[in-house]
C-alpha positions, 0 to 999 in steps of 0.5 A: 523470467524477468520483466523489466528487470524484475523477477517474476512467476506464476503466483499460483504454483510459482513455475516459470513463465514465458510470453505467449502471444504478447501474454504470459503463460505458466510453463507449470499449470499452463495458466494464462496472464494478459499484459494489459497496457504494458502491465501484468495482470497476475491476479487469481481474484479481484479486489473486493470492490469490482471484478476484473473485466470492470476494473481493467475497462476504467483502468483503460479509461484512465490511461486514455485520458493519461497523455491530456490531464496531469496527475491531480485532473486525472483523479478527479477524471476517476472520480468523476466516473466513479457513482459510489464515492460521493462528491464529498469523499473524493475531496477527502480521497484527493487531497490524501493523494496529493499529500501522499508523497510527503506523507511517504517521506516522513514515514521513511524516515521514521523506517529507516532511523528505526531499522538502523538502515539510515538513508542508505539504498536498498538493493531491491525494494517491493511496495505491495499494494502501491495505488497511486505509487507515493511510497515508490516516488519516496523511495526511489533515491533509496533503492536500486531497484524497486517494483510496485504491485497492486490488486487494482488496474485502475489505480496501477494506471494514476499510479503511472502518471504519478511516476511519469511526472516524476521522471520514474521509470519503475514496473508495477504489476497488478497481482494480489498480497495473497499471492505475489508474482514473486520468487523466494528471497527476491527482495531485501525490503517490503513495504506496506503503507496503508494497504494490510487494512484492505486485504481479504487474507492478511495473515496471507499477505503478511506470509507472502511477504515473508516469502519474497524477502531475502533473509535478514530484510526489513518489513516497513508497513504503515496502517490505520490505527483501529481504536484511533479517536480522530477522523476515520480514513475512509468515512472521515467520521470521528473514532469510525473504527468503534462504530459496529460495521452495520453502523458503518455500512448504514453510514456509508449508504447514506452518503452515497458510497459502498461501505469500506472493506476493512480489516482495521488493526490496532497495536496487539493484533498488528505485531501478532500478526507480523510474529504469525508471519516469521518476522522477528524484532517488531518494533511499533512506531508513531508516524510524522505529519508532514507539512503537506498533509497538514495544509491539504487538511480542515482546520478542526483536522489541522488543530488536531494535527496539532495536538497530536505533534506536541502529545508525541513530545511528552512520555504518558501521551507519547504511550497512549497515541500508539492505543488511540492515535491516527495511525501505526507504522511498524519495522519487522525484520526477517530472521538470517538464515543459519549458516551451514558449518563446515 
């Protein structure tokens, strides 16, 4: 069946679906699926940091404070009912949002010059694990078509507001990378910014995503470099992909938070992984910093930033940033299908 113009099934037999009672129903394993708040909640399990009854009540706090406060206030409104990100971390968390869409701009552009597809549209583009929908705003003037999903309601209901400051009227679904919602071929380009660290089965996801791409389609994926030397994404300590994980639980609960759950990558695994999946033609990229995230930033993190842009002009350091730089974006590519002889 469609929903809002985006093909959709049963992402636990991939049977078609039919709306039962304002819900929807698999027409094969007869499974159930509540539409919450007008999205689908097609998820098999939860996110690692809350069950789902949990994660759909904020999310529903969230969209009753979503007419009243614009996108900034209402991440601070999460924050605010959110005990384990301490004060400190949503600062980090917020100011990363709000450069997020800048941030989407420079990588598509790196994407797109590397993929050979320039500026032009899409037909179809998915974003798996979207949050806060940057990636979809980036997006949006490339693409027909496009659809967000994202194992956390709450975040699916900021991810909204974000797009309807915007003027964007694009579906997102609530379902797991392990199991898209999605039938084979549906799409023609996948994107992954800053997701593939948070999911419990990469090698999954990335298969998944393989699944619902059309042959000949291109994988733009962004990700934290594991080994990176600069500030950790989600602790903001110093090379935080080094530290053992107890050390980095140990960290975490001192400052109030529950310790990150990742998978962090780093240059190797990441295109074992992309090759593991059927994808062909990986090619590592350094992203951009855009002027957004470097005013959003410290100045020990600005003067980094800066660092960072003259290293990627010069050919021995350029090499050594994709082993230690901050992050790694990556454009994989779907074989084409054989064609049929006569």
């Amino acid at each position: 069946m469609k929903y809002r113009g985006i093909e959709i099934c049963c992402p636990s037999c991939r049977s078609d679906l039919e709306h039962s009672g304002g819900d929807l129903k698999c027409l094969g394993c007869r499974r159930e699926y509540p539409i919450i708040a007008g999205i689908p909640d097609l998820r098999l399990f939860p996110d690692p940091y809350i069950d789902m009854e949990a994660d759909r009540k904020k999310g529903l706090q969230v969209e009753a404070r979503m007419g009243e406060l614009n996108f900034s206030e209402l991440v601070d409104y999460y924050y605010s009912m959110t005990s384990v990100v301490p004060p400190q971390h949503a600062r980090q968390y917020k100011n990363g949002l709000l450069a997020a869409v800048d941030r989407a701009k420079a990588s598509l552009s790196v994407w797109h010059a590397a993929s050979g597809a320039g500026g032009g549209q899409a037909a179809s583009v998915l974003d798996v694990g979207c949050g806060t929908a940057p990636l979809l705003v980036a997006a949006a003037p490339h693409a027909k078509r496009l659809a967000g999903v994202d194992v956390a309601f709450r975040w699916l209901m900021i991810g909204r507001k974000r797009l309807l400051e915007e003027g964007l009227d694009i579906p997102l679904f609530c379902a797991c990378a392990e199991a898209l919602p999605f039938p084979d071929g549906e799409f023609d380009r996948v994107i992954l910014d800053s997701s593939i660290e948070h999911w419990t089965g990469q090698k999954e996801g990335l298969a998944e995503c393989h699944r619902v791409m059309g042959s000949g389609g291109h994988l733009f994926l962004s990700t934290p470099n594991r080994y990176s030397l600069g500030p950790d994404p989600h602790m903001g300590v110093p090379a935080g992909g080094y530290w053992p994980k107890r050390w980095q639980a140990a960290y975490a609960r001192r400052q109030g938070a529950i310790p990150p759950k990742r998978n962090l990558l780093w240059k190797r695994s990441l295109v074992r992984l992309t090759n593991a999946a059927g994808f062909s033609q990986a090619r590592l990229l350094l992203p951009q910093i855009s002027e957004a995230q470097r005013r959003q930033a410290s100045k020990p993190v600005k003067y980094l930033a800066a660092l960072y842009q003259t290293a990627q002009k010069l050919p021995l350091s350029h090499h050594l940033l994709f082993l230690v730089g901050p992050a790694l974006l990556a454009v994989a590519r779907k074989p084409e299908a054989p064609k049929h002889q006569p």
